[in-house]
C-alpha positions as CSV (number, residue, x, y, z in Angstrom):
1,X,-15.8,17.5,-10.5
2,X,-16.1,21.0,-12.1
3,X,-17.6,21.9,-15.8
4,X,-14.4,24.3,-16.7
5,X,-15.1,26.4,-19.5
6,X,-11.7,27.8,-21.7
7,X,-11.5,30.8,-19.6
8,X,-11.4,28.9,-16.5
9,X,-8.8,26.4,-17.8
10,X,-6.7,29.2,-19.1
11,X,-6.8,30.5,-15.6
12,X,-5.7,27.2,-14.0
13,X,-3.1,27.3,-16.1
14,X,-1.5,30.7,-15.5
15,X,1.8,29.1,-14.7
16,X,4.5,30.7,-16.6
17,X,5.8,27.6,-17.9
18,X,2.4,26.7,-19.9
19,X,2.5,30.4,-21.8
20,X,6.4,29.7,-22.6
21,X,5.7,25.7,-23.9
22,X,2.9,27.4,-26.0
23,X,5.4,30.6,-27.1
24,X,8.3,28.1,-28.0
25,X,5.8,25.8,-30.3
26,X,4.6,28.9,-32.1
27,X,8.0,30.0,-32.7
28,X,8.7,26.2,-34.2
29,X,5.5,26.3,-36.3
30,X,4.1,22.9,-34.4
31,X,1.0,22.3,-32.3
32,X,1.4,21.4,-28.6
33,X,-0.8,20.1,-26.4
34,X,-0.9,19.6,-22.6
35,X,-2.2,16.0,-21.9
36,X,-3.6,13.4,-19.3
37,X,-3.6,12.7,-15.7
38,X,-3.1,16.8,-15.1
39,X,-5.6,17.7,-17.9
40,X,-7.7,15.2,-15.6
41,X,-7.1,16.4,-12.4
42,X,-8.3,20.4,-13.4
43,X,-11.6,19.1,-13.3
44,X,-11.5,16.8,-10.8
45,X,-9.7,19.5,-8.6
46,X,-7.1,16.9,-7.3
47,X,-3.6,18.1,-6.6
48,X,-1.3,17.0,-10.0
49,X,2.4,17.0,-10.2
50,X,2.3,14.8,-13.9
51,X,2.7,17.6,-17.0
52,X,2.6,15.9,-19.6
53,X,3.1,17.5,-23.1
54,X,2.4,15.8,-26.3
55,X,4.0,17.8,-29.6
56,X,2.8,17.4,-32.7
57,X,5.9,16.9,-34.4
58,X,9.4,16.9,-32.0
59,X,8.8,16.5,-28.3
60,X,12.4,16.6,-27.7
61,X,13.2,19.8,-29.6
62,X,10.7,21.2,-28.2
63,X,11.8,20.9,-25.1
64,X,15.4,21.7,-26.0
65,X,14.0,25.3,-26.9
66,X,11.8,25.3,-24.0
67,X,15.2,25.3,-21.7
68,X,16.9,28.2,-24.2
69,X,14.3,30.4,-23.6
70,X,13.8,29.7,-19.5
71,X,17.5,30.3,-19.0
72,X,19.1,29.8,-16.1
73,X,17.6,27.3,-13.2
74,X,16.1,25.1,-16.5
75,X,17.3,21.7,-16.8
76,X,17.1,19.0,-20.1
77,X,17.2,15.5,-19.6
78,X,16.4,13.5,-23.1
79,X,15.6,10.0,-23.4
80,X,16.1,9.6,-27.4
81,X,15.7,5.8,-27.0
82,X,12.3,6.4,-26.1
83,X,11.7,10.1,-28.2
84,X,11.1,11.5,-24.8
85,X,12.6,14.7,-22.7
86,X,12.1,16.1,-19.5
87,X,12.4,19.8,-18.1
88,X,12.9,20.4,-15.1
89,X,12.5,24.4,-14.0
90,X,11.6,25.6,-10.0
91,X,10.7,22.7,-8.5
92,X,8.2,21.6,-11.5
93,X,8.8,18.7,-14.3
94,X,7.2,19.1,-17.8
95,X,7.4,15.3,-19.8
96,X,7.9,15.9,-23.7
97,X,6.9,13.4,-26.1
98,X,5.8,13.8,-30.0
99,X,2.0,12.4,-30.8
100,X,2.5,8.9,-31.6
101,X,0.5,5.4,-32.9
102,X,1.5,2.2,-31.7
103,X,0.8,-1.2,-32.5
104,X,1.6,-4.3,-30.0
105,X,2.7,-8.2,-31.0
106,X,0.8,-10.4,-28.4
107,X,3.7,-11.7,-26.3
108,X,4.9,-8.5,-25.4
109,X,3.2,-5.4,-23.8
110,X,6.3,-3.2,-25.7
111,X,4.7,-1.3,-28.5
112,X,6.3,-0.7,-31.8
113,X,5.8,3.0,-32.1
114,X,5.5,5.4,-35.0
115,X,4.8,8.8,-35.4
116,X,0.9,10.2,-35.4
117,X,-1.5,12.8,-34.9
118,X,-3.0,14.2,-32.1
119,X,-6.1,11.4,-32.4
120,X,-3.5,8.9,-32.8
121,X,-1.9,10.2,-29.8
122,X,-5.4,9.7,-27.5
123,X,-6.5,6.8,-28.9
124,X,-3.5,5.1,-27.1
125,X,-4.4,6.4,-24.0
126,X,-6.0,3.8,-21.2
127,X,-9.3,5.7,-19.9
128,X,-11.2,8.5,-21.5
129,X,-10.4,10.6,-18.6
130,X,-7.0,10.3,-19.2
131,X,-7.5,10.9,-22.9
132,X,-8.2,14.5,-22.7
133,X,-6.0,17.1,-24.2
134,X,-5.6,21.0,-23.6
135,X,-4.0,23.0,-26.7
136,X,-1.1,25.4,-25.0
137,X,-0.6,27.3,-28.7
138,X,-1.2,31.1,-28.0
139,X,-4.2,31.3,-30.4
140,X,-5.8,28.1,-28.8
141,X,-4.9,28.2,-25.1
142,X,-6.8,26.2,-22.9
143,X,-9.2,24.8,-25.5
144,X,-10.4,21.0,-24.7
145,X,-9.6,18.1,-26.8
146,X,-11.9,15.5,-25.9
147,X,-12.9,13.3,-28.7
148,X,-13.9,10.1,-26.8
149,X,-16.3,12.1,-24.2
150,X,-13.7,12.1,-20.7
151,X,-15.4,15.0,-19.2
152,X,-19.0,13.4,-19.4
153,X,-17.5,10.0,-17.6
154,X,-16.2,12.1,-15.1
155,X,-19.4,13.2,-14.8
156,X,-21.1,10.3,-14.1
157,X,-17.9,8.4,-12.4
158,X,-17.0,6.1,-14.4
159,X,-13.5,4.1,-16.1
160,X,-14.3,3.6,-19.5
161,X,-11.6,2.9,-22.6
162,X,-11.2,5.0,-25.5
163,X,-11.8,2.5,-27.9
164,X,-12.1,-1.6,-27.7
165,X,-11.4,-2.7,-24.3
166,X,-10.3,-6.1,-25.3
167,X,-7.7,-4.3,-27.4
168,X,-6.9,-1.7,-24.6
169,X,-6.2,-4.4,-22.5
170,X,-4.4,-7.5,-24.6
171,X,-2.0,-4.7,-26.0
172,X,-1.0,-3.8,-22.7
173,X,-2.6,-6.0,-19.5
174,X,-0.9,-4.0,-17.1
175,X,-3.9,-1.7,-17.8
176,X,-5.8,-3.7,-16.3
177,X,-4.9,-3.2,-13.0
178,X,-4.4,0.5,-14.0
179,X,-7.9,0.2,-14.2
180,X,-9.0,-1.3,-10.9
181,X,-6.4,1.4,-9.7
182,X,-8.0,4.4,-10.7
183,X,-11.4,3.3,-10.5
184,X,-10.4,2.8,-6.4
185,X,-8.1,6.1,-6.3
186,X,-11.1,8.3,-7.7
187,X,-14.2,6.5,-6.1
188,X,-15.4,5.6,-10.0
189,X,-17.2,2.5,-11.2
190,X,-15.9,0.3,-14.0
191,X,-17.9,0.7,-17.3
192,X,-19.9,-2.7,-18.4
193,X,-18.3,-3.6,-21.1
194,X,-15.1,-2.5,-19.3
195,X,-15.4,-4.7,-16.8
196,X,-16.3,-7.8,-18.7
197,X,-13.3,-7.5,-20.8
198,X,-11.0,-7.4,-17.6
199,X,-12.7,-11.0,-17.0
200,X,-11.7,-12.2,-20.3
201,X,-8.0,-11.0,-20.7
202,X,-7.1,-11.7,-16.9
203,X,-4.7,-14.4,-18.1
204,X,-2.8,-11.7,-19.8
205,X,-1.4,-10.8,-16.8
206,X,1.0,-13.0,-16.7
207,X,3.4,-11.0,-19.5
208,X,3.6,-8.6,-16.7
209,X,6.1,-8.0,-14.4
210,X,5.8,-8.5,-10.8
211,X,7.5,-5.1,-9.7
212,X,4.6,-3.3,-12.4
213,X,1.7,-5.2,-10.9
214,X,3.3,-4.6,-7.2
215,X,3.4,-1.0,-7.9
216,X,-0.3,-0.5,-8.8
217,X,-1.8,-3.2,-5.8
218,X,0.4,-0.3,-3.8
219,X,-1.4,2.6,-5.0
220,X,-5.0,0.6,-4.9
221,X,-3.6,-0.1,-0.6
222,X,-2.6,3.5,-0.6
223,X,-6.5,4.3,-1.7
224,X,-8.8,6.2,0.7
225,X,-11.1,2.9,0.4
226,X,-8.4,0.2,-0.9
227,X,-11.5,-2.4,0.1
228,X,-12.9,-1.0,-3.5
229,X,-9.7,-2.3,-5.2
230,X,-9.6,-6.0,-3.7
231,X,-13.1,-6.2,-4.7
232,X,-12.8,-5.3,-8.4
233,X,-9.9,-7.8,-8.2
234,X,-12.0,-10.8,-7.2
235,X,-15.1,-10.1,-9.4
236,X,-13.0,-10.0,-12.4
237,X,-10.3,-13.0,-11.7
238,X,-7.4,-10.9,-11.6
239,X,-6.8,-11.5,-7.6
240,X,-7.0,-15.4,-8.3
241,X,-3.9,-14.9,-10.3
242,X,-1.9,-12.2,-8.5
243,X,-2.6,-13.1,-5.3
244,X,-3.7,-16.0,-4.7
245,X,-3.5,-16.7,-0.7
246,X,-5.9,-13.4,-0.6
247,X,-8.2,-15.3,-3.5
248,X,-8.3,-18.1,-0.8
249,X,-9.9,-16.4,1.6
250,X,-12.8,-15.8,-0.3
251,X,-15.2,-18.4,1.2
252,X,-18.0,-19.4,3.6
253,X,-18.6,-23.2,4.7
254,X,-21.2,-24.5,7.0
255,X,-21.1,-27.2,8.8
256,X,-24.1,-28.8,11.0
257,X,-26.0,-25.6,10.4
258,X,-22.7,-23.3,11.6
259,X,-21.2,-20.8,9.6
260,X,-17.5,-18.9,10.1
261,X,-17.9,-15.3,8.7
262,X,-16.1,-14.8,5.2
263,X,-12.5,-13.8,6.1
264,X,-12.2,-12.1,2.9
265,X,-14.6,-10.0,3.4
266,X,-13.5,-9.3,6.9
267,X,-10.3,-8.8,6.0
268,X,-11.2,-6.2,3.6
269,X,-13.3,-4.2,6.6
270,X,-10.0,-4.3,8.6
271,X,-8.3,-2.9,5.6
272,X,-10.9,-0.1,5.2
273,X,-10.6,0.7,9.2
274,X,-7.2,1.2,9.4
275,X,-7.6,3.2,6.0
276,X,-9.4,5.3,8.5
277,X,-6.6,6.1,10.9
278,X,-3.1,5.6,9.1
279,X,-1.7,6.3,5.7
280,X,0.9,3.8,6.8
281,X,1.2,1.2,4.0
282,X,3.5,-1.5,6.1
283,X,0.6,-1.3,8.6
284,X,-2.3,-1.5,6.0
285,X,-0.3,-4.4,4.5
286,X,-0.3,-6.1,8.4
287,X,-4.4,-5.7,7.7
288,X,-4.7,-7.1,4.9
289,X,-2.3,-10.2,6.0
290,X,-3.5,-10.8,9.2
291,X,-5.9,-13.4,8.6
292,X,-3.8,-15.0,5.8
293,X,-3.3,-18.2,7.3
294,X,-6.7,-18.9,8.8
295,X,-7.4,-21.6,5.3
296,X,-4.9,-23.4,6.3
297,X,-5.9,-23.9,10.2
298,X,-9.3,-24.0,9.4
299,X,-10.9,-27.3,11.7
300,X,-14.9,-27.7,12.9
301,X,-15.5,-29.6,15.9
302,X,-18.7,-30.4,17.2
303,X,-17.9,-28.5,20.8
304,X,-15.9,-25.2,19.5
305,X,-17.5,-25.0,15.9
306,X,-15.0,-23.3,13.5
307,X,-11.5,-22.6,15.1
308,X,-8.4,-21.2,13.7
309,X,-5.9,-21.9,15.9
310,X,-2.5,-20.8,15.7
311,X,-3.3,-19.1,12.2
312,X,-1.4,-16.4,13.5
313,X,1.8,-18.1,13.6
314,X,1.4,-20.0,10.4
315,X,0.0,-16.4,8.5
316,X,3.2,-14.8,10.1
317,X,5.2,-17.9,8.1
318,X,3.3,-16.9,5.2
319,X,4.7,-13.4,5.2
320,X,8.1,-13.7,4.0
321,X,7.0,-15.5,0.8
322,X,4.4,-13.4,-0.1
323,X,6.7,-10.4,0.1
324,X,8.9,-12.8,-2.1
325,X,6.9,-13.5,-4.5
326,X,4.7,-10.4,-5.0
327,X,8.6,-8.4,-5.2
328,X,7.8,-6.6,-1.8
329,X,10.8,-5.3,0.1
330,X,12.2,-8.6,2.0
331,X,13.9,-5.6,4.8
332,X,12.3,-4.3,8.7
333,X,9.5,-3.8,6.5
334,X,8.5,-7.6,5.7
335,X,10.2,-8.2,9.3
336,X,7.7,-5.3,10.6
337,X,4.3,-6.8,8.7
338,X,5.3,-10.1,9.9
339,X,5.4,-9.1,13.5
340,X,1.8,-7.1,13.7
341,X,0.4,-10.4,12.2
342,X,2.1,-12.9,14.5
343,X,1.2,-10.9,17.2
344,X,-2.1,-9.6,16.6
345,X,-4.0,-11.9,19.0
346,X,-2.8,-10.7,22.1
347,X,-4.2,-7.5,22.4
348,X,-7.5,-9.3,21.9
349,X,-7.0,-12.3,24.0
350,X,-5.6,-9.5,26.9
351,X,-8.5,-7.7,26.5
352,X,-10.9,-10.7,26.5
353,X,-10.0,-11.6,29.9
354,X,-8.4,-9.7,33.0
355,X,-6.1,-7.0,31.7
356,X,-3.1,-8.2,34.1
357,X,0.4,-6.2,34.4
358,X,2.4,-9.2,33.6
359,X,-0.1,-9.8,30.5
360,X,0.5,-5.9,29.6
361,X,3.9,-6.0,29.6
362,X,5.1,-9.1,27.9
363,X,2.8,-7.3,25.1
364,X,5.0,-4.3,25.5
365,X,8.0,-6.0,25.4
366,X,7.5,-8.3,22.4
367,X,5.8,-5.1,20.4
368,X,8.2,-2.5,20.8
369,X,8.0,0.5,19.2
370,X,6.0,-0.9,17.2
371,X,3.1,-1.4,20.1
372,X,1.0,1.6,18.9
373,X,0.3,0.3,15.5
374,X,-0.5,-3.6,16.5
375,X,-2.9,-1.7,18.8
376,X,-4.3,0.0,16.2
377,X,-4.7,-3.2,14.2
378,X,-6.3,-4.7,16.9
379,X,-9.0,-2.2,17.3
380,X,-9.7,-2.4,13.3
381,X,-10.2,-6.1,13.8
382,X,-13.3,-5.9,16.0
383,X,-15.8,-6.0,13.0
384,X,-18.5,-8.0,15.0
385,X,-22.2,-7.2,14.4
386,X,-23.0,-7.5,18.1
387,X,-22.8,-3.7,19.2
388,X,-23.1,-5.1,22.5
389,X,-19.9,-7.5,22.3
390,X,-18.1,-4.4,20.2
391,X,-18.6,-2.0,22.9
392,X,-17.0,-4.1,25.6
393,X,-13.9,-5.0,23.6
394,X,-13.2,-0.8,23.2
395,X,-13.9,-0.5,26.6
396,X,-11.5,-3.0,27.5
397,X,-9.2,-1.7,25.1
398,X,-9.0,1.3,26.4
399,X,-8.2,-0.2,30.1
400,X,-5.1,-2.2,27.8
401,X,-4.3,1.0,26.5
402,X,-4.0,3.0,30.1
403,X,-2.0,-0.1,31.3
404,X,0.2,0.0,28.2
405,X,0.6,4.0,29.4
406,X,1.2,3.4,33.2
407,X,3.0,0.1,32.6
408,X,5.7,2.0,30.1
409,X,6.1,5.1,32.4
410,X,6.8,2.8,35.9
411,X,8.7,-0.3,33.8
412,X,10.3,1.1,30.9
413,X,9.3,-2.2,29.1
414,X,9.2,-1.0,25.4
415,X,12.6,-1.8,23.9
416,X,13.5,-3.8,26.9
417,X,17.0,-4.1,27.7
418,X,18.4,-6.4,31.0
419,X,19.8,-4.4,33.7
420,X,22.3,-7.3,33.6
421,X,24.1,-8.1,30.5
422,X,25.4,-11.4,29.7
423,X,29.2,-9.5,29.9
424,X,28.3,-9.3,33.8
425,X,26.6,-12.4,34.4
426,X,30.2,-14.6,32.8
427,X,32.2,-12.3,35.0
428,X,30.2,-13.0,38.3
429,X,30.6,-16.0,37.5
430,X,33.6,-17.1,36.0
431,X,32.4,-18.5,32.9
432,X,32.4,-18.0,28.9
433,X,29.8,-18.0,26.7
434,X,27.4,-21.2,27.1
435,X,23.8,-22.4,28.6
436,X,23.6,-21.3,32.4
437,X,24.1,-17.6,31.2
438,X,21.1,-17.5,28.7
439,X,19.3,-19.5,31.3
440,X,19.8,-16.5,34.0
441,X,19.5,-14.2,31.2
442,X,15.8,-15.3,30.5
443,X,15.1,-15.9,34.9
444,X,15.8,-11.9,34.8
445,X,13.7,-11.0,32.1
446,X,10.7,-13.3,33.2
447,X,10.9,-11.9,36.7
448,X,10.5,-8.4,35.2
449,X,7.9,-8.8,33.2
450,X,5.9,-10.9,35.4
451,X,6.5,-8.2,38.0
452,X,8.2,-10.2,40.7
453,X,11.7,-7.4,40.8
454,X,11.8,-4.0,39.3
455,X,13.5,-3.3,36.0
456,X,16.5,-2.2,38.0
457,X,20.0,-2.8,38.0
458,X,20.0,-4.1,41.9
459,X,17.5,-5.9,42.1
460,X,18.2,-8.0,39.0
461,X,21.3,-8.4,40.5
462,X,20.3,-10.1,44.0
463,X,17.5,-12.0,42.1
464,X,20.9,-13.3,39.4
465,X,22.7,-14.4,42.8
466,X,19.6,-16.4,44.2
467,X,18.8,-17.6,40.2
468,X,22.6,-18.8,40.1
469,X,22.7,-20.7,43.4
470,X,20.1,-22.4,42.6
471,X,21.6,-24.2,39.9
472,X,25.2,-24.2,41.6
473,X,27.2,-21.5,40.4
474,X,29.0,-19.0,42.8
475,X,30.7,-15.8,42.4
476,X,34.0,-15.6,41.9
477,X,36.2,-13.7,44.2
């Protein structure tokens, strides 16, 4: 965060563009301001690619003008249905709107909209750091509009809104989750009285579509620390409503004096670690999911304590309803998420007991390409207090690894594909399409990956002959 006085803002705006907005208002007598997330973003000193321009009067002649006096290269594109235009020039895009005041009816986050002033303008704004305004007008360039105090919250981190936050939020609930959003993007705390309005208009939520509210839980998962996001979620209610099966995990019985660890909680730390090591959202979505169905597989016995069996393969049938109903993609990348959480066991169990080739490369085989993130999953999961117990899972991780290496070079597991197709096995053999040839099929494939034949062509021949005359087919001659 940097105090910028005018000078400096005028010099972090020495794009062209800005002096030829401000030239072009001047010339139409109106005031122009540049506005928001990039007015933000000076100070915070955070790469922007929103311009935003609110006129005082006609954003979209503005911005007709705007592309008259750029010329050639300059593009208009006007929305008159919502009084808005966009300019596109070099690679940048410059949003026009004229200052506005809206008003909401409760069963509908679509504002009825009517002209305004500048104040009007940035009273509708969501956060006081987003409700800062820099004049572009020649005489004023680069001078601060800041009537609701943006720069000092920046200051002191925190997401507060410009006027009543039961207002802010009723009018329009998807700022709510705007809210949790940026407060996670920017490493900011939620203001008080912020925060306790979130609690009291989380039911509003529900006028909100699911693609809106996807969009933003995206951008919380695509966070440095999306943990922060979750978190904020739960405290104020909102997760109990928009995602409920994470909601559930939120608890901590005992039972004869024995405790299971919160899996929310743990869930969240194998979020934030593989945060650490991928921008990959598919795979931070695998974290996030992997422990989904443990509620449901939840048993304590006197012997074992808490076990979860199988809540692998009933959180990997969780996946494709989720996706469903939260308007994820339902494509390989549902198919991809579902796979990492099915699978994300093995590496553990592997690694827990003798790392064994045949162990190693039915991993490699069921994984494919996809083998490097389930391992990096895997890793993220060990969030065990016991440095002692921690230490030996990475070191036998790291054998798994070296036998994922030597098993891939020597094998060619990954992406496994039989040296003897089904075409071959019915013409050996005589036959069309039906039981014996999937049943040799699979004796091949087992005898590979349990290391009994090489993955080559003769040998899974001969072992097809044997495999065949054992259950009393011959080649035909």
């Amino acid at each position: 965060m940097r105090n910028l006085s005018q000078e400096e803002i005028r010099e972090a705006l020495k794009a062209p563009v800005f002096h030829s907005i401000g030239a072009v208002a001047d010339a139409m007598g109106v005031e122009c301001y540049l506005i928001g997330g990039y007015v933000r973003d000076l100070f915070l000193e955070r790469p922007s690619k929103d311009i935003d321009v609110v006129v005082v009067g006609s954003g979209i002649e503005v911005a007709t003008a705007l592309v008259n006096e750029l010329g050639k290269g300059a593009h208009l594109s006007v929305f008159r249905n919502f009084g808005t235009a966009q300019v596109k020039w070099h690679g940048m895009e410059v949003e026009f709107v004229g200052a506005r005041r809206e008003s909401y009816q409760r069963d509908s986050r679509k504002p009825i909209v009517e002209d305004g002033t500048l104040q009007d303008d940035l009273e509708r704004r969501d956060f006081t750091v987003n409700a800062m305004g820099v004049c572009l007008n020649a005489e004023r360039f680069g001078e601060l509009i800041d009537p609701f105090y943006g720069q000092e919250d920046m200051e002191d981190r925190i997401i507060r809104t410009p006027l009543d936050p039961d207002i802010t939020f009723s009018d329009d609930p998807l700022r709510m989750m705007r809210c949790i959003r940026f407060a996670t993007q920017l490493n900011f705390r939620i203001d008080e009285e912020t925060f306790d309005a979130l609690s009291r208009n989380r039911e509003r939520i529900s006028i909100i579509s699911g693609e809106r509210i996807i969009d933003e839980i995206n951008k919380i998962m695509l966070s440095p620390t999306p943990s922060m996001g979750f978190v904020e979620m739960e405290r104020c209610g909102l997760l109990d409503i928009v995602f409920p099966e994470l909601a559930a995990l939120n608890v901590k019985e005992t039972h004869n004096g024995k405790s299971h660890k919160n899996i929310f909680y743990h869930t969240l730390e194998v979020l934030d670690n593989v945060a650490k090591v991928s921008d990959n959202l598919w795979l931070r979505w695998a974290a996030l999911l992997h422990d989904i169905g443990k509620p449901k597989t939840k048993v304590f016995s006197p012997t074992q304590g808490w076990t979860f069996h199988n809540h692998n393969f009933i959180g990997a049938r969780m996946v494709p309803g989720i996706f469903r109903r939260m308007k994820l993609p339902m494509d390989e990348r549902m198919k991809y998420v579902q796979k990492l959480v099915d699978l994300h066991m093995r590496p553990i169990a592997i690694s827990d007991d003798e790392v064994t080739d045949s162990a190693v490369r039915r991993l490699l085989f069921d994984a494919g390409d996809d083998i490097d993130d389930l391992m990096a999953l895997c890793e993220a999961d060990i969030t065990s207090r016991n440095e002692q117990k921690k230490q030996r899972f990475r070191d036998n991780f790291l054998l798994v690894r070296q036998k994922l290496v030597d098993l891939e070079e020597r094998d060619r597991i990954r992406n496994f594909q039989p040296p003897v197709s089904g075409e071959e096995i019915m013409a050996t053999f005589g036959l069309t399409p039906c039981r014996e040839v999937g049943t040799i099929k699979t004796a091949i494939k087992d005898a590979i990956l349990d290391g009994k034949i090489p993955n080559e062509h003769d040998a899974a021949y001969n072992f097809m002959l044997k495999k065949a005359a054992q259950i009393g087919l011959t080649p035909i001659k």
